[in-house]
C-alpha positions in Angstrom: -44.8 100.4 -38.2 -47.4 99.4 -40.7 -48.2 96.1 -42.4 -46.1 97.7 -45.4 -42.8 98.0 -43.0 -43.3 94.5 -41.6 -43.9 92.8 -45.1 -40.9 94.7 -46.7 -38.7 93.6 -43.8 -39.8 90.4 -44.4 -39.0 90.2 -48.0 -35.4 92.3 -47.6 -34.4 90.0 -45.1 -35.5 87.3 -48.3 -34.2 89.5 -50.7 -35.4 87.4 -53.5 -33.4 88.9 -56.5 -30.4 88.2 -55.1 -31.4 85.3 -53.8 -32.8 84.0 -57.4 -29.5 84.8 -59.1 -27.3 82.1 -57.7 -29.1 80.0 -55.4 -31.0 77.8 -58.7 -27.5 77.5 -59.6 -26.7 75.8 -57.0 -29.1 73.5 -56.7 -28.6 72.9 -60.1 -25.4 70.8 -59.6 -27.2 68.4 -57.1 -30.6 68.1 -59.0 -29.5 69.3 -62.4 -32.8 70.2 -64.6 -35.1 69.6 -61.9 -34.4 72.6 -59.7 -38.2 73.4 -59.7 -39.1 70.6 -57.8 -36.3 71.6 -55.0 -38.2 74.9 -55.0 -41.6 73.6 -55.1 -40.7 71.3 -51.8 -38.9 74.3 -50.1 -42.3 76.3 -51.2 -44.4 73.5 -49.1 -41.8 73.4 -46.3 -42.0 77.1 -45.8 -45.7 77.0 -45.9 -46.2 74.9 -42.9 -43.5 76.9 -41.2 -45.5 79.8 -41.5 -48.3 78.7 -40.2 -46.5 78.5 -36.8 -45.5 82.0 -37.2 -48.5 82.8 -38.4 -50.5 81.2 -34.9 -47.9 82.2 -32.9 -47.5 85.7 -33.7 -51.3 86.5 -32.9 -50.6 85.1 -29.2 -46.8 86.7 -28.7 -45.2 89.9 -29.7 -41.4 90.7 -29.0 -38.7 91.8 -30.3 -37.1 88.1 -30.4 -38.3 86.7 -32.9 -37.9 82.9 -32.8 -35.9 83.8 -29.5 -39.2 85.2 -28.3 -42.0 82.7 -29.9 -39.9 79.2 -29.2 -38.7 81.3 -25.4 -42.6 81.2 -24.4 -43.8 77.8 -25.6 -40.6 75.5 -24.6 -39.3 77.7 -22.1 -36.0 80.3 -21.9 -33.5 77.9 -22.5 -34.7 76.4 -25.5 -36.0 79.8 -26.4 -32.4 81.2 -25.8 -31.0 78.1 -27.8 -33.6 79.0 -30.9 -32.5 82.6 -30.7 -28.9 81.9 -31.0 -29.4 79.8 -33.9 -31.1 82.3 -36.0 -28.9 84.9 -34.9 -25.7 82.6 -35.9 -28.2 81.8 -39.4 -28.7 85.9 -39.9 -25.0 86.2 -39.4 -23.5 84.0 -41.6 -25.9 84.5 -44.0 -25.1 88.1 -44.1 -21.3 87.2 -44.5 -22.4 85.0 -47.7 -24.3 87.7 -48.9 -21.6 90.2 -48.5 -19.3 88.1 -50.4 -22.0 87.8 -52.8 -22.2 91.5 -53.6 -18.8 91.2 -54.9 -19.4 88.3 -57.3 -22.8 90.3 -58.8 -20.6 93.8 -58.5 -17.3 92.3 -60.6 -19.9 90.9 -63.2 -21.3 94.1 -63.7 -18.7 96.4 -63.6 -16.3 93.7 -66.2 -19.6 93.1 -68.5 -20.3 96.8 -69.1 -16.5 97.6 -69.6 -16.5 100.3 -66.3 -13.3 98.1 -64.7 -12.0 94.9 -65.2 -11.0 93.1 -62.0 -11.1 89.7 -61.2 -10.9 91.1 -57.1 -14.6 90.9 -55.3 -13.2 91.8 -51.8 -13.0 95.6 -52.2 -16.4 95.4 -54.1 -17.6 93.4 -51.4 -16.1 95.6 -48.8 -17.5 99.2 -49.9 -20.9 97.2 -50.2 -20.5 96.4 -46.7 -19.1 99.8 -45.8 -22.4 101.1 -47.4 -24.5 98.4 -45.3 -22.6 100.0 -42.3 -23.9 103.6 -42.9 -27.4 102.8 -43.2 -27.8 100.2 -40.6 -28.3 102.8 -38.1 -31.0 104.4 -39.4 -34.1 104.5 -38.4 -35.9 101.2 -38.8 -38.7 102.4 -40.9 -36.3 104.1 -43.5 -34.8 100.3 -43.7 -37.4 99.1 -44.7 -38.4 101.7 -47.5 -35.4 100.8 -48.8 -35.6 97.4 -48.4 -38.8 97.2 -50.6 -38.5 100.0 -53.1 -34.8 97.7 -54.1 -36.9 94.4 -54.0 -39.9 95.4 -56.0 -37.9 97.2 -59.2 -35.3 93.9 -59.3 -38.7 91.6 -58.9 -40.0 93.2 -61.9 -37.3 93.1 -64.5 -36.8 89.4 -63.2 -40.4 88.6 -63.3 -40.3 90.4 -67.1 -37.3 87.9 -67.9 -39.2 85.0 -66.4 -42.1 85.7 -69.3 -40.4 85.9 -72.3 -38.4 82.9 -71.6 -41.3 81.1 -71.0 -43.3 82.8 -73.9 -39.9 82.1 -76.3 -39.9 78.4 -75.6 -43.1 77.1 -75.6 -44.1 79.8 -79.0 -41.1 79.3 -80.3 -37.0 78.5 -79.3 -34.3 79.9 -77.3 -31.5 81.2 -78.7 -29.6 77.4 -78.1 -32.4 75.8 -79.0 -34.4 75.2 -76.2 -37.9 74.5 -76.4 -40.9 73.8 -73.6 -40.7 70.1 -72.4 -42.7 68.6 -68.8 -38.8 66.9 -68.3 -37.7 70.4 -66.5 -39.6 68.6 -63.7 -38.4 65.1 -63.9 -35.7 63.6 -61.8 -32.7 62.8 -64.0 -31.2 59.5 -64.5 -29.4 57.8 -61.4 -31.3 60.4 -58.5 -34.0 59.6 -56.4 -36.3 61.3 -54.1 -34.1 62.5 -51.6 -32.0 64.6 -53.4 -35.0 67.1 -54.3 -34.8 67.7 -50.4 -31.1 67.4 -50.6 -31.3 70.6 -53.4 -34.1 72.1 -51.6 -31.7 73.4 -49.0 -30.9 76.6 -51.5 -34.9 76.7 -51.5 -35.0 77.0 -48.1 -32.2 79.3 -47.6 -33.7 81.3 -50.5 -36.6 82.3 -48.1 -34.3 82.6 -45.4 -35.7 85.9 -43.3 -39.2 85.4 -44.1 -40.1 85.0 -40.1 -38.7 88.5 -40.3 -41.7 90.6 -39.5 -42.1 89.0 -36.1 -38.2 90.0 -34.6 -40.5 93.9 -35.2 -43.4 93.2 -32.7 -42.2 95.5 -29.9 -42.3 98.2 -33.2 -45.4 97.7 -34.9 -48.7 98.9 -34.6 -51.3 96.5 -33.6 -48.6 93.5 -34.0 -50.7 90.4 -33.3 -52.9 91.5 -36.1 -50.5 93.0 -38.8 -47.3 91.0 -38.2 -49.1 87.5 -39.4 -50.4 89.4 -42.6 -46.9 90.2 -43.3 -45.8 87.0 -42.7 -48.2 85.5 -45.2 -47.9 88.4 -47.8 -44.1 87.6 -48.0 -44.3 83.7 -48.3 -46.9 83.9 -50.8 -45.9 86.6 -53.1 -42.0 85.5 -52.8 -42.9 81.5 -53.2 -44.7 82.1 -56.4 -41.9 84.6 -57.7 -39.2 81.3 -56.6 -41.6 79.1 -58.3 -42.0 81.0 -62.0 -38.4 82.1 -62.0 -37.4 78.3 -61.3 -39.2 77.2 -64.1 -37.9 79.8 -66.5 -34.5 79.5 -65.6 -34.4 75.6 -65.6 -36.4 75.9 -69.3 -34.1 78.9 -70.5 -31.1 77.2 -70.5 -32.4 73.7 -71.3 -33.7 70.8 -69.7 -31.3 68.6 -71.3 -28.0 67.5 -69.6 -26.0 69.8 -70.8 -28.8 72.6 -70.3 -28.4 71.7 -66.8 -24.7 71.8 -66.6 -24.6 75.1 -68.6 -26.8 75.9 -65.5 -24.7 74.4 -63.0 -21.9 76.6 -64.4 -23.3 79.9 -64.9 -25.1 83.0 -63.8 -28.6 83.0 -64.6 -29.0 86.5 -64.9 -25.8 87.7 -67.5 -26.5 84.9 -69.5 -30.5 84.1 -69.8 -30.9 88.2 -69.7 -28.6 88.4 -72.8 -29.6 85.7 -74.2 -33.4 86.3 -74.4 -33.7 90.0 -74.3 -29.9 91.8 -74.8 -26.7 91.7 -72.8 -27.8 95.5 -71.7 -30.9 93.5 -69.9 -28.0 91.3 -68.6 -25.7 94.1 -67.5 -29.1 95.5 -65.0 -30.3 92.5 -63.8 -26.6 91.8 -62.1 -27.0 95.6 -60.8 -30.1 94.6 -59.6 -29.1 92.0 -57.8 -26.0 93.4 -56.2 -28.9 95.9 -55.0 -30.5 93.1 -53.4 -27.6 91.2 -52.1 -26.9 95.0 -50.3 -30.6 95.1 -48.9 -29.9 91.4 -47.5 -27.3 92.0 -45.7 -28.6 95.1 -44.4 -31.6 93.3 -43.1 -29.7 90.4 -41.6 -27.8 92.8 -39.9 -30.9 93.9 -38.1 -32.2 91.3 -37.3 -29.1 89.4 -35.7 -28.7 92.4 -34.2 -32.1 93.2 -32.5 -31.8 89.0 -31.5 -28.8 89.7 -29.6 -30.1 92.8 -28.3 -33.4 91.1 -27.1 -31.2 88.4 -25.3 -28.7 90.9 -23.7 -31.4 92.3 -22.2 -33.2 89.7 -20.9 -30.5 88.1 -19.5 -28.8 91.1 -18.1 -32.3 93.1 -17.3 -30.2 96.2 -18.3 -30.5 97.9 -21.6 -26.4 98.5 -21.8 -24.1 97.1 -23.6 -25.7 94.8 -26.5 -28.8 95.8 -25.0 -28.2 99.7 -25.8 -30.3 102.0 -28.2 -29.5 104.7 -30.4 -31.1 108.0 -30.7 -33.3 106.4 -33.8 -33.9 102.9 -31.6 -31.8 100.7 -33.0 -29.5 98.5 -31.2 -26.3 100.3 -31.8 -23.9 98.5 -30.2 -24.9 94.8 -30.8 -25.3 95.7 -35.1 -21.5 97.2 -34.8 -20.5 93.7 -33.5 -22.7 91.5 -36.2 -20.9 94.3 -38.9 -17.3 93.9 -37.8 -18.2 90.1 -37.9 -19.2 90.4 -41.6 -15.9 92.2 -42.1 -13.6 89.7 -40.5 -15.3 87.0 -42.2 -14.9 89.1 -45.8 -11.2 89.6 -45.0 -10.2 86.6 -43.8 -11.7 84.2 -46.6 -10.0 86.8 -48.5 -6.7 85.8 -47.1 -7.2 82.4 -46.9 -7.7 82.3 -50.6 -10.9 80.9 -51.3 -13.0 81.7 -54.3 -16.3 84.0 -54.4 -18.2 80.9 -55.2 -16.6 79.1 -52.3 -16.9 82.5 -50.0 -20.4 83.0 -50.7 -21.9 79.4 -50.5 -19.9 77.9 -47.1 -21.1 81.0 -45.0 -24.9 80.4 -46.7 -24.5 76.4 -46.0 -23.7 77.0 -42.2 -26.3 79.4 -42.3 -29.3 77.6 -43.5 -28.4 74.8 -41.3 -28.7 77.1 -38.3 -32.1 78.7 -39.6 -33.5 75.1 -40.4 -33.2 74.4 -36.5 -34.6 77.1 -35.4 -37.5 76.6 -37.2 -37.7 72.8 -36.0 -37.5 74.5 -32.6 -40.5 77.0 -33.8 -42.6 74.2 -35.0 -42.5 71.6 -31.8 -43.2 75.1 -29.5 -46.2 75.8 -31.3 -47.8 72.5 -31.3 -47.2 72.6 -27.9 -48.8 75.6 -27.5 -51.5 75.6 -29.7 -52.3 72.2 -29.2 -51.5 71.1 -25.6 -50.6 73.8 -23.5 -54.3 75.1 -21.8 -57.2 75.9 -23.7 -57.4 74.9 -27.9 -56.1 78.1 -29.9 -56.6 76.5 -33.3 -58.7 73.9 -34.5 -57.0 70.3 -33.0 -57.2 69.0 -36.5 -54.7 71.6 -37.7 -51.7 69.7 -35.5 -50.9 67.8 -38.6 -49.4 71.1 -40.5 -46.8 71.6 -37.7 -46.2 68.8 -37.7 -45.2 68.0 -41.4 -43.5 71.3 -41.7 -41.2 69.8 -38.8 -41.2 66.5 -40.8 -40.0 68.9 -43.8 -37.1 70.5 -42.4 -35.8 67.7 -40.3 -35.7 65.9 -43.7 -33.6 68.6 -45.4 -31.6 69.1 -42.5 -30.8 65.3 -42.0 -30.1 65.2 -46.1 -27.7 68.3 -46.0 -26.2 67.2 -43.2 -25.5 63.5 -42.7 -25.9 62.0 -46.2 -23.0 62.8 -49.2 -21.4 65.8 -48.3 -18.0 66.2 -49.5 -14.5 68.5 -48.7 -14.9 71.7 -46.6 -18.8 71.0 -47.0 -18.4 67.7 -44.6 -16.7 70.1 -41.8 -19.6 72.6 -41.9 -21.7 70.5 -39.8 -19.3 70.8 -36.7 -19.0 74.0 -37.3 -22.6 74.3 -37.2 -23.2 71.8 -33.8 -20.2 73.6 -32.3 -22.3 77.0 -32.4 -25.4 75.6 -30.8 -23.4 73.1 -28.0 -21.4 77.1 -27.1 -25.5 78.4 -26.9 -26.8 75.6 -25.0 -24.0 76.0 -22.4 -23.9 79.7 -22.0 -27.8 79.5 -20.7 -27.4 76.3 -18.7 -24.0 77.6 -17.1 -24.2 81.0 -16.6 -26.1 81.5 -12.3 -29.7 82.4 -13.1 -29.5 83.7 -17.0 -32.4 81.1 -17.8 -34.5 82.6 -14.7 -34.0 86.4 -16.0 -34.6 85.3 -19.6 -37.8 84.1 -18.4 -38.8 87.3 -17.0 -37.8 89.1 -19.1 -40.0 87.1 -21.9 -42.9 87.1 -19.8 -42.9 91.1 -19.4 -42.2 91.3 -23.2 -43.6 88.5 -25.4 -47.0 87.8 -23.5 -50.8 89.2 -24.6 
């Protein structure tokens, strides 16, 4: 695979349209107008992330991703541990994101008249039925399709993002609105934490971007082209986050009730037909049910080829999860993560909750799971770059590890310990009761940490 393949699996994983179209919202109801400055902090967080990808990927290559880079630097049964979580973050993302379709699907379908329903689940389920038949594909023709959906949606959003900007500082909105610095001022009554508190939808909004290095048993020249992808999709996503932020936030109004209107909506049927025509409206929610497909479709790669990289390693056997199809992808492990987005469709389904509520408790437990993981990524590589044999980066360089850590720990400690409410105060059991079932797997089961480590060393070292 090319530096192309790696970056678009990178930024499908992301899938920033999709991403764009709800997650502001969101962070709109815990930082009302200021939603830009929960961006611009994820933006900074992700940055210093990246940089251990970055360092690490020119040392390690595997198919493991985090399971791979953390598995070398701390040792197997951290690096099991940090593989679990991002396959349990890929996972549940995946089942938000499939929920998801169904939200940006039913919008479309009632707003341009084709069918009135108020029922996302059978949206939602052909979406995934249509995730189902590509996912076993070969991996290059994912990640065609991955970009080729990303860059179109991209575009009409980035065209959106322009004339709302050019219509409120030139002129008004159709409400109103006009350009004012307040879109990136705190409101009354919040302090400082609660930008990292909102950043969590940042964060989770460039969920996937360590994408590119679960590919390095599939790319060519990986230790050279799988950090370039790495930084091509932070930066060219970040600065998308960062002037759609700003244009939604100053579309609908940095007032209060700009920023409830914001709280309560969908950025893209009503800023679309609001400043353009409900026809721009009606594309940009096809768009984005587009996206939300090519998400899920790339989460179910990559918690697939995680759980095919530990089966494995731990089993030294490529049966089972560990099996490959004709085209090399892990066939059996991606038909377990899909019948896991299925069961998790159907049975908030029955259980009655709302597509709001469907698609935002999966993506909470999931961003929870990716933050530690990349706390996990972060104290591996300043061990290894830093402390483990000879200097492999400059030793002043330590101190952007180091805050990236600070960063994330932050935003996990904010999203997790400090004013959660209702189902969203019993996520974070959910969340520790995944990692505690990881931890002991690799600690109990008779010499899985030893074959792990074997099986890293044959696959993730120079």
């Amino acid at each position: 695979m090319s530096l192309v393949d790696a970056a678009a699996f990178s930024v499908g994983l992301i899938g920033p349209v999709g991403a764009i179209g709800l997650l502001g919202t969101g962070a709109a109801v815990i930082i009302g107008r200021a939603v830009t400055l929960s961006f611009v902090f994820a933006v900074v967080g992700v940055a210093l992330v990246a940089y251990c990808f970055v360092k690490l990927s020119q040392h390690i290559s595997h198919t493991g991703s985090v399971y791979a880079l953390v598995g070398v630097t701390l040792g197997p049964r951290a690096g099991f541990v940090a593989g679990w979580a991002l396959m349990g973050a890929y996972i549940a993302i995946g089942c938000g994101s499939t929920v998801e379709m169904g939200l940006f699907g039913g919008q479309f379908l009632r707003d341009t008249g084709i069918l009135h329903t108020q029922q996302w689940w059978w949206i939602a389920l052909i979406g995934l039925l249509g995730v189902s038949a590509l996912a076993f594909s070969e991996i290059r023709v994912i990640t065609r399709a991955l970009l080729t959906s990303e860059v179109v949606g991209a575009i009409l959003v980035t065209i959106l993002s322009i004339v709302i900007l050019a219509t409120v500082i030139f002129s008004h909105g159709p409400g109103g609105q006009t350009f004012t610095i307040n879109f990136l001022s705190l409101p009354k009554g919040s302090g400082s934490g609660t930008i990292a508190k909102a950043a969590v939808y940042g964060f989770l909004a460039f969920a996937g971007f360590e994408g590119a290095a679960a590919l390095g048993e599939e790319t060519s020249s990986p230790k050279t082209e799988i950090p370039r992808a790495i930084k091509t999709a932070v930066v060219v996503v970040g600065s998308f986050y960062l002037l759609t932020a700003a244009a939604q936030s100053l579309g609908y109004g940095a007032t209060a009730a700009g920023a409830k209107a914001y709280a309560n909506g969908l950025p893209f049927s009503d800023l679309g037909g609001g400043y353009i025509g409900k026809w721009y409206g009606d594309i940009l929610d096809l768009m984005a049910t587009i996206s939300l497909f090519a998400i899920s479709l790339g989460v179910a790669s990559g918690a697939a080829r995680i759980m095919y990289a530990q089966a494995r390693d731990a089993t030294g056997k490529q049966t089972g999860l560990a099996g490959l199809t004709k085209h090399g992808a892990p066939g059996t492990a991606l038909a377990v993560v899909l019948l896991i987005f299925a069961a998790a469709l159907i049975g908030q389904q029955l259980a009655g909750l709302t597509v709001i509520n469907a698609t935002f408790y999966p993506l909470q437990v999931g961003t929870v799971l990716i933050l530690v993981a990349y706390v996990m990524a972060t104290v591996g590589a300043i061990y290894f770059l830093f402390f483990h044999g000879e200097l492999k980066a400059p030793r002043w360089q330590v101190v952007i590890p180091a805050l990236g850590g600070a960063f994330v720990c932050y935003t996990i400690y904010r999203n997790v310990f400090v004013g959660q409410f209702g189902t969203y105060a019993r996520l974070p059991y959910i969340e520790v009761g995944y990692l505690i079932v990881g931890l002991v797997v690799v600690s109990v089961a008779p010499g899985l940490a030893g074959r792990v480590r074997a099986g890293l060393a044959a696959g993730a070292m120079p």
